[in-house]
C-alpha positions in Angstrom: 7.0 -14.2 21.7 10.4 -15.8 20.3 11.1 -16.4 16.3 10.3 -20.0 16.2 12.5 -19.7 12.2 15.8 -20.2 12.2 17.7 -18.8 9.3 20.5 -20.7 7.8 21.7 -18.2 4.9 20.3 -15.2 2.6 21.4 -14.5 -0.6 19.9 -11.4 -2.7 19.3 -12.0 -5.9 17.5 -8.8 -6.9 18.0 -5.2 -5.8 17.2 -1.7 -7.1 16.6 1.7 -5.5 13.1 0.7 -4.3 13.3 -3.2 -3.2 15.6 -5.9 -2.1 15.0 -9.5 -2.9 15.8 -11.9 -0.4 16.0 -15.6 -1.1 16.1 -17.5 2.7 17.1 -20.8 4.0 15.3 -22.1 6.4 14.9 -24.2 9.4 10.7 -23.5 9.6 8.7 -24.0 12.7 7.9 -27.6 12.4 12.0 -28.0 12.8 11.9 -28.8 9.0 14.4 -27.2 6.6 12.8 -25.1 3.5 12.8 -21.7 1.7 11.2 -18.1 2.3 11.7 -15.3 -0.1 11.3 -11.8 1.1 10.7 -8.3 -0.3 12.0 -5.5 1.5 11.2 -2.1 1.0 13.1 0.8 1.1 10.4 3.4 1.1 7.2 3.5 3.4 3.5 3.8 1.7 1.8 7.0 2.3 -1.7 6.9 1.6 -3.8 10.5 1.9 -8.0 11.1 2.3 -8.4 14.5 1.6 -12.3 15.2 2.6 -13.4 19.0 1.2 -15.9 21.1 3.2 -18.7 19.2 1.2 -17.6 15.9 2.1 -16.3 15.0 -1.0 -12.7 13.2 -1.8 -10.5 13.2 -4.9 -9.2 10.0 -6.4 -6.2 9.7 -8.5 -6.1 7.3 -11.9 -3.4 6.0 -13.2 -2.3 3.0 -15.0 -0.5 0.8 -12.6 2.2 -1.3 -14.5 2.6 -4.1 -11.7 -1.5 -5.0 -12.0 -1.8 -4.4 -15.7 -4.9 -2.6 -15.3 -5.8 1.2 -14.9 -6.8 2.3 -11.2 -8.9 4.4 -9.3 -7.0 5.3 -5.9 -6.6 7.7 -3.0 -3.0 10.1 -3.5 0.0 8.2 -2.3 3.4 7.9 -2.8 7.0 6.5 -1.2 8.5 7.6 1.9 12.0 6.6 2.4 12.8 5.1 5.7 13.9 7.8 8.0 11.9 10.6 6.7 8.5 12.0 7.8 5.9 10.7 6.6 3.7 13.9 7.0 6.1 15.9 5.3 6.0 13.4 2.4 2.2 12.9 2.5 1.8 16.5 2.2 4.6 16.8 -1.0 2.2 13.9 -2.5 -1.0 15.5 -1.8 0.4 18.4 -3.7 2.3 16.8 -6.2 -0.1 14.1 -7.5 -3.9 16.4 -6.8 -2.6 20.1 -6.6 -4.7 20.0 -3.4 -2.9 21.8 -0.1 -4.3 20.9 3.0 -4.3 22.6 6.0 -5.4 19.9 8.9 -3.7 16.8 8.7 -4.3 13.5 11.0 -3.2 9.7 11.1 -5.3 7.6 10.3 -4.0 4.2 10.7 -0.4 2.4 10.2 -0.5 -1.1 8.0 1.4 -3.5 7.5 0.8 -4.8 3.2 1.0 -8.6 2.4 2.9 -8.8 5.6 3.8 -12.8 4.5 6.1 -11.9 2.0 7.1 -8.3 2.6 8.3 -5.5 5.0 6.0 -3.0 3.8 4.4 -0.5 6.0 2.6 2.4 5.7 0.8 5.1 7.2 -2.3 7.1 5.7 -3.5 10.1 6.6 -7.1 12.4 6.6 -6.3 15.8 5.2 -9.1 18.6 5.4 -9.0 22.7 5.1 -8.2 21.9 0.7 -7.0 24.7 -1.2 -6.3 23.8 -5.1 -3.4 24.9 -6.5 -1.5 23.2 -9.6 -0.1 19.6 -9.7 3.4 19.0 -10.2 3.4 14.8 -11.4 6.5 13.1 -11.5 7.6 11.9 -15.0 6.8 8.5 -14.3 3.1 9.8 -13.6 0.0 10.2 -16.3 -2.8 11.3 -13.6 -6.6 12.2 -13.7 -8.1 13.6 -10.8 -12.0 12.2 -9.7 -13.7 14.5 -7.1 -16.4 12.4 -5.3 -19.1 12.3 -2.4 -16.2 10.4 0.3 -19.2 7.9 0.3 -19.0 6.8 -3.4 -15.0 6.2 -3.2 -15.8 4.2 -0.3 -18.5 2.0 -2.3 -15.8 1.7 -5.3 
């Protein structure tokens, strides 16, 4: 199907190593002129379900600045555009749980508040865990949940 939005100018207002800011002028789809700003990310989200031999999975907590509120989630991490993302879900798997997996498969691909950003990810199901130690970023203050896969669901 063709764009039905024209684009008269960008500007970028914002940028950092992570995201770019877009501010557009447009011509929308009714043929009216108006505005649409963008994110675009320069990393791709890698999300990881590691599943143990007794079905279990392990969540990672952390205080997430952008929400304000302390969360429960599966490991993930950034993958910058160009790189593989199974190489960079395993680093993550290791680097945020400890956990080394030894079967990996995709999952799904997503596309995240696809109306106002580029961001697209790809999460993985990693089995065959053996722990060894964690090795957080700097930026990251971790706890690490292990749960029936079915509970994690529920929450």
């Amino acid at each position: 199907m063709e764009n039905p939005w024209t684009t008269n100018t960008v500007t970028i207002p914002y940028e950092n190593p992570w995201i770019r800011v877009e501010h557009h002028e447009v011509i929308n789809p009714s043929g009216n002129p108006g505005i649409y700003g963008l994110v675009k990310f320069k990393n791709h989200a890698i999300g990881i379900v590691p599943v143990d031999e007794e079905g279990n999975t392990y969540l990672v907590g952390q205080y997430r600045y952008a929400l304000d509120s302390y969360e429960w989630e599966i490991p993930e991490g950034g993958c910058p555009v160009g790189s593989d993302p199974l190489a960079t879900a395993q680093r993550e798997l290791k680097e945020e749980t400890g956990l080394v997996a030894t079967e990996w498969r995709q999952i799904m691909e997503f596309h995240l508040s696809n109306s106002v950003t580029n961001e697209y990810g790809v999460a993985y199901l990693a089995k065959g865990l053996r722990q060894e130690e964690a090795e957080p970023e700097d930026t990251e203050e971790l706890q690490l949940l292990r749960l029936p896969l079915e509970e994690a669901i529920a929450m």
